[in-house]
Every structure is written in C-alpha cells, then in structure tokens.
Backbone bond lengths (Angstrom), bond angles and torsions (degrees), N, CA, C in turn:
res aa  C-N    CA-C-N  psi(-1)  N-CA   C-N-CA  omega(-1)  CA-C   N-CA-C  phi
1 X - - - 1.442 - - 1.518 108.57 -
2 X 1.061 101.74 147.41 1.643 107.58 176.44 1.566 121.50 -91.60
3 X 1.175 118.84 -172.50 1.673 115.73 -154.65 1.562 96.04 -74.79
4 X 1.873 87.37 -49.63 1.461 119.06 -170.64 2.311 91.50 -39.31
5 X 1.335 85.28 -73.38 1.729 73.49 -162.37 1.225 120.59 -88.09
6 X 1.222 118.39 -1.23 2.145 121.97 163.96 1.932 92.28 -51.17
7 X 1.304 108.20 -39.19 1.950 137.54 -152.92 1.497 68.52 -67.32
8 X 1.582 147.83 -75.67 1.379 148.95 -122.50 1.577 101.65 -100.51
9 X 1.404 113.69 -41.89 1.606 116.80 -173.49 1.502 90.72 -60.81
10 X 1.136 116.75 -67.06 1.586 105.87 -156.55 1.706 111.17 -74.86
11 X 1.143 114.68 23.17 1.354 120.55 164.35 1.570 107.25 -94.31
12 X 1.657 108.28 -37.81 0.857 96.51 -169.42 1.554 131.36 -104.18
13 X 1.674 97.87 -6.60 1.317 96.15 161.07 1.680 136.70 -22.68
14 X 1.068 110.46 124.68 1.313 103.92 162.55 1.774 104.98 116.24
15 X 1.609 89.48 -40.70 1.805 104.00 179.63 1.235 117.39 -74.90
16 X 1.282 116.15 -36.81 1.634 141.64 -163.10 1.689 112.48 -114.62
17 X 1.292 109.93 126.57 1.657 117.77 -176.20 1.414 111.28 -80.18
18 X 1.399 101.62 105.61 1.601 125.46 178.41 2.045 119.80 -77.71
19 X 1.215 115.95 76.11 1.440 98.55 177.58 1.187 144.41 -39.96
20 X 1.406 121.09 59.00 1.342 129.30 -154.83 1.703 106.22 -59.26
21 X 1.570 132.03 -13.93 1.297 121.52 -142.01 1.670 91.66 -117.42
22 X 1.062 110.13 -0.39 1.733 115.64 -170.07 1.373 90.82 -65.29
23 X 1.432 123.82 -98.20 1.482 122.46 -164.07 1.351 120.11 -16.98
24 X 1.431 95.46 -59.70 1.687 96.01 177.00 1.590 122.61 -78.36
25 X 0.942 130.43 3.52 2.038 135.74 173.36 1.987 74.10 -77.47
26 X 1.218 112.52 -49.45 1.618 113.70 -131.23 2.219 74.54 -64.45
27 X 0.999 90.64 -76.90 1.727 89.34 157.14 1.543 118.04 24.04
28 X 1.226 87.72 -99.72 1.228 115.51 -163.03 1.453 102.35 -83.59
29 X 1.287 145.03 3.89 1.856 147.82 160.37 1.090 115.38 -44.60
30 X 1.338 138.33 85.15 1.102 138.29 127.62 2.051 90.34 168.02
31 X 1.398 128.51 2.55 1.211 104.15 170.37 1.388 141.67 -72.31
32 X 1.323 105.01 153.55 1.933 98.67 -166.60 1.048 128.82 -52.18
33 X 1.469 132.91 120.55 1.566 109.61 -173.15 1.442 105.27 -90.09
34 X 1.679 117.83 159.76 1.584 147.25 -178.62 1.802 96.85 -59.83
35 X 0.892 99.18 130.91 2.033 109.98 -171.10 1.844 73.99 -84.80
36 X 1.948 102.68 162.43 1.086 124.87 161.93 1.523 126.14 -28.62
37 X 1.698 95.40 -68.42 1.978 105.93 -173.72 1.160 99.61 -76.65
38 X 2.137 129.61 -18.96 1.843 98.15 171.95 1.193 92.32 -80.30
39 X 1.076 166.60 47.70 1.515 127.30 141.41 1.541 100.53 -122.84
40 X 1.489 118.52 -6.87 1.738 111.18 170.59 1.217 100.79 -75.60
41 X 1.215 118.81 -28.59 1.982 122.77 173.62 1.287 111.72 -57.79
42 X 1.154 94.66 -64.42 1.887 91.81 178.45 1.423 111.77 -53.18
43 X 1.929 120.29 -63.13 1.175 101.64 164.34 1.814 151.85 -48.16
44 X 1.422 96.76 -12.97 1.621 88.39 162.40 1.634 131.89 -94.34
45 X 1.735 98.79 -8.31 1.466 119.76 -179.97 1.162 94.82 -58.84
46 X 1.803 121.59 -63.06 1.687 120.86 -161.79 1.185 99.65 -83.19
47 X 1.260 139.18 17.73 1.679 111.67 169.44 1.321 88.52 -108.00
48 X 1.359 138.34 -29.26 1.409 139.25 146.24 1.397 108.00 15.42
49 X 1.860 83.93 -98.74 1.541 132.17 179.59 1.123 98.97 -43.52
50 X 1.357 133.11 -62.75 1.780 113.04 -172.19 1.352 115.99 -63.08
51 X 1.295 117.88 -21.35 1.477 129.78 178.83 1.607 101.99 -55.12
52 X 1.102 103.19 -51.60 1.833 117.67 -168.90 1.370 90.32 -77.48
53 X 1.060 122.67 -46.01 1.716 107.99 -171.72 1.035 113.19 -62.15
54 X 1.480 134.56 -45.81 1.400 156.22 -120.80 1.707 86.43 -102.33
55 X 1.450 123.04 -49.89 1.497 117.23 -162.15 1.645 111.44 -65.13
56 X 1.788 114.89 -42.68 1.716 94.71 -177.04 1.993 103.08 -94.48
57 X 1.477 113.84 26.66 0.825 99.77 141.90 1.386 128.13 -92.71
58 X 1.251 103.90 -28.32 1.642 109.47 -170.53 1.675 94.00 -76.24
59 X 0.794 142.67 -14.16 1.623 127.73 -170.69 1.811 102.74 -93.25
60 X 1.738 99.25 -35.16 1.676 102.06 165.65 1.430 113.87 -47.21
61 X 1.423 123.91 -60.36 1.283 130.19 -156.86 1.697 104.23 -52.94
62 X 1.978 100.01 -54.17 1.061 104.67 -162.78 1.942 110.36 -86.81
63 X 1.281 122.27 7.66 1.329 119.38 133.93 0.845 145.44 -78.86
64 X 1.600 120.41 -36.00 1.699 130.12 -174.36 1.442 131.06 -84.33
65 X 2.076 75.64 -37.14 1.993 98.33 179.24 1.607 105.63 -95.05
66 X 1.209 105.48 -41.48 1.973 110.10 -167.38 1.550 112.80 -83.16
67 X 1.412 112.02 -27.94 1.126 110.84 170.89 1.674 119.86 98.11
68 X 1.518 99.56 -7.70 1.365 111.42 -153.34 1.792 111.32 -82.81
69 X 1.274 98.38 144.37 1.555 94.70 -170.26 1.785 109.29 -86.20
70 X 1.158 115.96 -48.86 1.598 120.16 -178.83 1.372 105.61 -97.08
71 X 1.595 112.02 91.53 1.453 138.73 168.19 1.150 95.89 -54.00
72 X 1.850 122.85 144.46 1.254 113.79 161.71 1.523 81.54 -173.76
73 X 1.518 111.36 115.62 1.572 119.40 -179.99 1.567 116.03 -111.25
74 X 0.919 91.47 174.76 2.162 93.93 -172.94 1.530 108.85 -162.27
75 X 1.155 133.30 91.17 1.496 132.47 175.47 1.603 111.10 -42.06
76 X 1.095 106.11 110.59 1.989 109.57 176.75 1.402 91.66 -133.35
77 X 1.703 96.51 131.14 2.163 110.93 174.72 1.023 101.08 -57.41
78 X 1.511 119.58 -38.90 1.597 121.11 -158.82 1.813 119.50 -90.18
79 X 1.444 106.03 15.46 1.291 100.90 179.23 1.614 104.26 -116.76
80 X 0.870 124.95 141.90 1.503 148.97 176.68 1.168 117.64 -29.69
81 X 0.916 126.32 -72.23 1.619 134.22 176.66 1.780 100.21 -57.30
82 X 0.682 138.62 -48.63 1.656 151.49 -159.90 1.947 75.61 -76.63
83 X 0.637 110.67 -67.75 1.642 104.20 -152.42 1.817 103.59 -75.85
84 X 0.813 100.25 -19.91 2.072 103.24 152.73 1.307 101.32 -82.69
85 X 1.053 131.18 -13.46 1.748 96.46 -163.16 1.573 87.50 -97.90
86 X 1.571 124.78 -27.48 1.107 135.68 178.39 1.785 115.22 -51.23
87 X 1.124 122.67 -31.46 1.400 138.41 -136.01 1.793 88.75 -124.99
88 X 1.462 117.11 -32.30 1.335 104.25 -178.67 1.717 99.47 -91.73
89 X 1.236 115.74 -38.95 1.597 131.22 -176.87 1.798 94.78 -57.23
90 X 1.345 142.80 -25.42 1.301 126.58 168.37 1.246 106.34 -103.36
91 X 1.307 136.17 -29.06 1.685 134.58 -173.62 2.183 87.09 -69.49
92 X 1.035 124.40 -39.12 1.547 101.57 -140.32 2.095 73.92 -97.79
93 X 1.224 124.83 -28.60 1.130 105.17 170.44 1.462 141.47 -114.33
94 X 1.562 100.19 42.62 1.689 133.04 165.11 1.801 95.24 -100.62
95 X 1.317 107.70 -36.26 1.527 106.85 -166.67 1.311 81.16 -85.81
96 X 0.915 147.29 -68.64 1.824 131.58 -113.67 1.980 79.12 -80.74
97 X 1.387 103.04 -59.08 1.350 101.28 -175.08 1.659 132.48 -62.04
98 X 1.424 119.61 -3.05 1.254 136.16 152.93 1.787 75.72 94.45
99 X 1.345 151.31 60.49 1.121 153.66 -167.50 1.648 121.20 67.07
100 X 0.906 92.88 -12.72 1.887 94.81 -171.17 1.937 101.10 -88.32
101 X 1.178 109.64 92.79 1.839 105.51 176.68 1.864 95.69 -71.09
102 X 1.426 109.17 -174.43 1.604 131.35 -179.45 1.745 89.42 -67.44
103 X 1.286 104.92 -44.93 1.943 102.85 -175.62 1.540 108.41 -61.35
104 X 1.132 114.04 -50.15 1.514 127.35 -153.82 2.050 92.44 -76.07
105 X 1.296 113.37 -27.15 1.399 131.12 -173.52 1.595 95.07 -81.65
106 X 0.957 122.11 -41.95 2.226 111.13 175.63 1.144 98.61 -80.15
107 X 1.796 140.21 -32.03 1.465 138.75 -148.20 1.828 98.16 -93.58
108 X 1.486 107.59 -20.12 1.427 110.95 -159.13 1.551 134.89 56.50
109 X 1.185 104.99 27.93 1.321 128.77 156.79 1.640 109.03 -90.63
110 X 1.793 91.05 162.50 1.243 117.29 158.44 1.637 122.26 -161.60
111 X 1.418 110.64 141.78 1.556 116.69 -172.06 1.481 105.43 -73.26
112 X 1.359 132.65 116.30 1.598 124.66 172.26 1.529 94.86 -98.48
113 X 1.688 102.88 159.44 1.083 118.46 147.33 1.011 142.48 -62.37
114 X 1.447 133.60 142.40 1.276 125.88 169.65 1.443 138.56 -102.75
115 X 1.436 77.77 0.07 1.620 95.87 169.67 1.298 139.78 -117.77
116 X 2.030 100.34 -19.23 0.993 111.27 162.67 1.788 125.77 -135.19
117 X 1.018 156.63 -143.84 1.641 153.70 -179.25 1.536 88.45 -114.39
118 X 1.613 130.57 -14.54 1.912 111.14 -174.35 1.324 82.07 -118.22
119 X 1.440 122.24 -172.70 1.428 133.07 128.32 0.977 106.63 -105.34
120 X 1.508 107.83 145.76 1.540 123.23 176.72 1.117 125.01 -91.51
121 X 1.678 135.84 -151.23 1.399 111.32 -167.91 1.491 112.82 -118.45
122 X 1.648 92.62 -15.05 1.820 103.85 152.06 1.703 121.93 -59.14
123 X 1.305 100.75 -56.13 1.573 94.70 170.37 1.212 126.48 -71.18
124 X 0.957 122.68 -30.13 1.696 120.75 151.86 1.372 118.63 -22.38
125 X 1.607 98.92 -80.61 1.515 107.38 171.57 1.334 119.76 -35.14
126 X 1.289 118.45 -64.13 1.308 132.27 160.25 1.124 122.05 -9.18
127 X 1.407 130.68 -77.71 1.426 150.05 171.83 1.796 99.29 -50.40
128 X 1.249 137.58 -73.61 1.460 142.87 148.67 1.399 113.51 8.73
129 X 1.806 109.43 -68.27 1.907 121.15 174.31 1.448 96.18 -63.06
130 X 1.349 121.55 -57.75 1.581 123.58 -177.54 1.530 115.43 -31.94
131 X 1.489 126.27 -48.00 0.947 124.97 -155.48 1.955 78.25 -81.78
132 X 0.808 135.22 -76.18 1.626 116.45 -162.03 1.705 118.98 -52.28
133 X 1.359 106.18 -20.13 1.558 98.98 -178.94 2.156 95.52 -85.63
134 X 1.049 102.89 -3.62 1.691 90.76 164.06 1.801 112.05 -65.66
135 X 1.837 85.90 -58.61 1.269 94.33 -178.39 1.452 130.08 -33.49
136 X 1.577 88.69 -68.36 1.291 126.64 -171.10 2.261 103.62 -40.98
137 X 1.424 107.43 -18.54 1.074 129.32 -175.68 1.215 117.65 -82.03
138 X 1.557 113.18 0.06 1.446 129.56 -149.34 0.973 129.59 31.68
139 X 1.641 110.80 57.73 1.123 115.47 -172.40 1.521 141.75 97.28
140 X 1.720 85.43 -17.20 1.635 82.92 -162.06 1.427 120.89 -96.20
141 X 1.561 98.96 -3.86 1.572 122.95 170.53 1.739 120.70 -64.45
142 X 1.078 102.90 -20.62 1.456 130.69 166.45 1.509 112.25 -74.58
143 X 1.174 113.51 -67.42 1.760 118.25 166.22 1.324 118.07 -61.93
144 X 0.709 110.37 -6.73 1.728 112.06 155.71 1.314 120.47 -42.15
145 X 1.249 106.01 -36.40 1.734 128.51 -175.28 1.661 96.02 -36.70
146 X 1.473 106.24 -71.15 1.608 138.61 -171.91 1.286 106.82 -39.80
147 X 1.226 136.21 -38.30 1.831 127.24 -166.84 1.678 100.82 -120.20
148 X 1.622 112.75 -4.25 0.943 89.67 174.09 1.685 134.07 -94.52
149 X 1.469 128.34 167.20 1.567 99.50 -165.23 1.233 95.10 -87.03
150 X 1.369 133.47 -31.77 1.651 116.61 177.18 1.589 121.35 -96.17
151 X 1.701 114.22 20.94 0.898 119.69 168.40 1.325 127.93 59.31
152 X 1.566 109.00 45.67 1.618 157.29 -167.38 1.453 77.40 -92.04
153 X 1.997 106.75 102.49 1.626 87.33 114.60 1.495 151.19 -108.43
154 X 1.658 152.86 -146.86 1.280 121.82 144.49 1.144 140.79 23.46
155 X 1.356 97.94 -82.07 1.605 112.93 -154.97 1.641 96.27 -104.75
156 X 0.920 118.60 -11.34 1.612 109.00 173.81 1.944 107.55 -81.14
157 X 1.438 107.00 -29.21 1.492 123.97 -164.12 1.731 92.11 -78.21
158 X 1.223 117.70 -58.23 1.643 130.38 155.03 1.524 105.64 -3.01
159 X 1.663 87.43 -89.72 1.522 87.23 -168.45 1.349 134.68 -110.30
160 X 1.527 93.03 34.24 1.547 119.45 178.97 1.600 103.03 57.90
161 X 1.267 135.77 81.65 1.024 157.13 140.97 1.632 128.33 -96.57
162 X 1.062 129.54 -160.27 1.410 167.80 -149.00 1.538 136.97 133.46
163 X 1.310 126.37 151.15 0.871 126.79 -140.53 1.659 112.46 -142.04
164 X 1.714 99.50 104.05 1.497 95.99 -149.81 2.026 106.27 -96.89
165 X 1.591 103.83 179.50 1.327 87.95 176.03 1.925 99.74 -126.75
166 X 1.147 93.57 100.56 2.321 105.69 -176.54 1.456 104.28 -76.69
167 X 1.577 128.30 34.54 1.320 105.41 144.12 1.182 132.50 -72.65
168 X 1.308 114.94 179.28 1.373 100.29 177.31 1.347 123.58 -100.05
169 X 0.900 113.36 -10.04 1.696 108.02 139.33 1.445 146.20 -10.32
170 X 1.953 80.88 -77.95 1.480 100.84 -178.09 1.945 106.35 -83.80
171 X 1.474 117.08 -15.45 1.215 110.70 150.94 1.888 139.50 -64.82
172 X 1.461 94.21 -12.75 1.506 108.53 -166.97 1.610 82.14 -75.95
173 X 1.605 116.22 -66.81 0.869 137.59 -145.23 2.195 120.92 -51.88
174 X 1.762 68.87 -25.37 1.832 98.60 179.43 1.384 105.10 -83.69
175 X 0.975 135.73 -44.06 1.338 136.85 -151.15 1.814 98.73 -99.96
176 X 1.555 112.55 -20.52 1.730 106.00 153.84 0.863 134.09 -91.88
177 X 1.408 97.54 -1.53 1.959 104.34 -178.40 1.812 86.96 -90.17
178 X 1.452 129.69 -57.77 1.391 115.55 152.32 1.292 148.80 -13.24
179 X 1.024 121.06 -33.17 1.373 167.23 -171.73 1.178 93.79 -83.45
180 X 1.446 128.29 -100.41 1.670 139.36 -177.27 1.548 109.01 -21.49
C-alpha cells in the first residue's frame, strides 16, 4: 500500500465496512462440520462437569463466605450464582482450550473462529451467553443447527463461530477430497 492510501484507510476506518472475516471463512472452506448428537454429547459432558465442579465450590462459598452451618445445595438454571458459574465454566474453557472444552474433547469437536486462528476471551464468553439465549429460545436456538448451511446454531452465530468435527476420520476424509 502506498503512503497516499495507508494516509486514507486509516482515515477511514471505522466509517467504511471492512470484511475482516473473508480470509479466514476462505480458511476454513471445506472443513467437516460436528453432526447434531456430537456436539449435544459434548454439550451434556460440560454441563456435567460444571455440575461436579460447581458443588464443592458451592459448599466453599457457603462455608467460608456465608458462614452457614447446615449446607444443603441444589443445582437450579434459574438461580444466579449457578448461571455465572455456568458462563465462566464455558468462557474460561472455550478459551483455555482454543474452543475445544473437556465435552467438546470426548465429542471430538471443536468451536473455530471466524474471525480469528485463537478464540479469545470475549468470544468465549460470548459463545457461554449464546448457549442460554438458544435455550432461552426454547430451544429453538439449538435447532438452528437444521436450516442452517453451516450448521450455526445460537451461540455459534453470537460469537461468530462454527463447530468442527477433528476426528480422524472426518480429517482423512478432507485431505482426499483435497487430494482429488
């Protein structure tokens, strides 16, 4: 680029719609996508896992911080604390795992970006709220899967994801269709 227009882009940033996601879709064209039941697999593994995580934390809080002598806990979606612990338990392990959670790791999936080669820790989160505004849809944020062509639901559309399937299978299968 020249002085003249590096001089014009960065004027105009901000005014003018920049396709930031092209290179990388172009990227990622032709990888396998995650079938329906692998990613409901993965998703019931980590709500599992936060379940198990969530209880000797919740008995910490309510000994150390609450003070309370007769512990007695109960997992409810609809209570507050449960639905943070939910939201940090997929944001910190979409990030840590670059999309791949402990669920998505038995299901053989993984969430890519679509905007960038990591996920970050905003989109993490992102994907995390996503998964309840599916819900929150009764469901239907989830079936989204079905009409969509890359098989976007919610929370992948959220935080600009997709949702791949890294067996080796579905890698063999890429790299001969490559091949041809």
């Amino acid at each position: 680029m020249s002085g003249a227009s590096e001089s014009i882009a960065r004027r105009d940033r901000g005014r003018r719609f920049h396709a930031h996601e092209t290179e990388r879709t172009r990227e990622l064209e032709g990888l396998p996508l995650a079938g329906f039941w692998q990613r409901a697999l993965g998703y019931l593994i980590d709500v599992l896992l936060a379940i198990v995580l969530w209880v000797p934390s919740e008995v910490g809080w309510r000994i150390l911080v609450l003070h309370e002598d007769n512990v007695q806990v109960r997992w409810d979606f609809h209570e507050l604390g449960n639905i943070i612990f939910l939201i940090l338990y997929f944001g910190v392990a979409n990030y840590a795992g670059n999309g791949q959670t402990p669920g998505k790791w038995v299901a053989r999936t993984r969430a890519v970006s679509l905007t960038g080669k990591r996920m970050g820790i905003w989109q993490s989160i992102e994907r995390a709220l996503g998964y309840g505004a599916a819900v929150l849809e009764g469901g239907l944020g989830l079936l989204q899967y079905f009409w969509s062509a890359n098989r976007m639901c919610a929370q992948d559309r959220l935080a600009e994801t997709i949702v791949i399937d890294v067996r080796k299978k579905a890698r063999a299968e890429r790299q001969q269709e490559e091949a041809v």
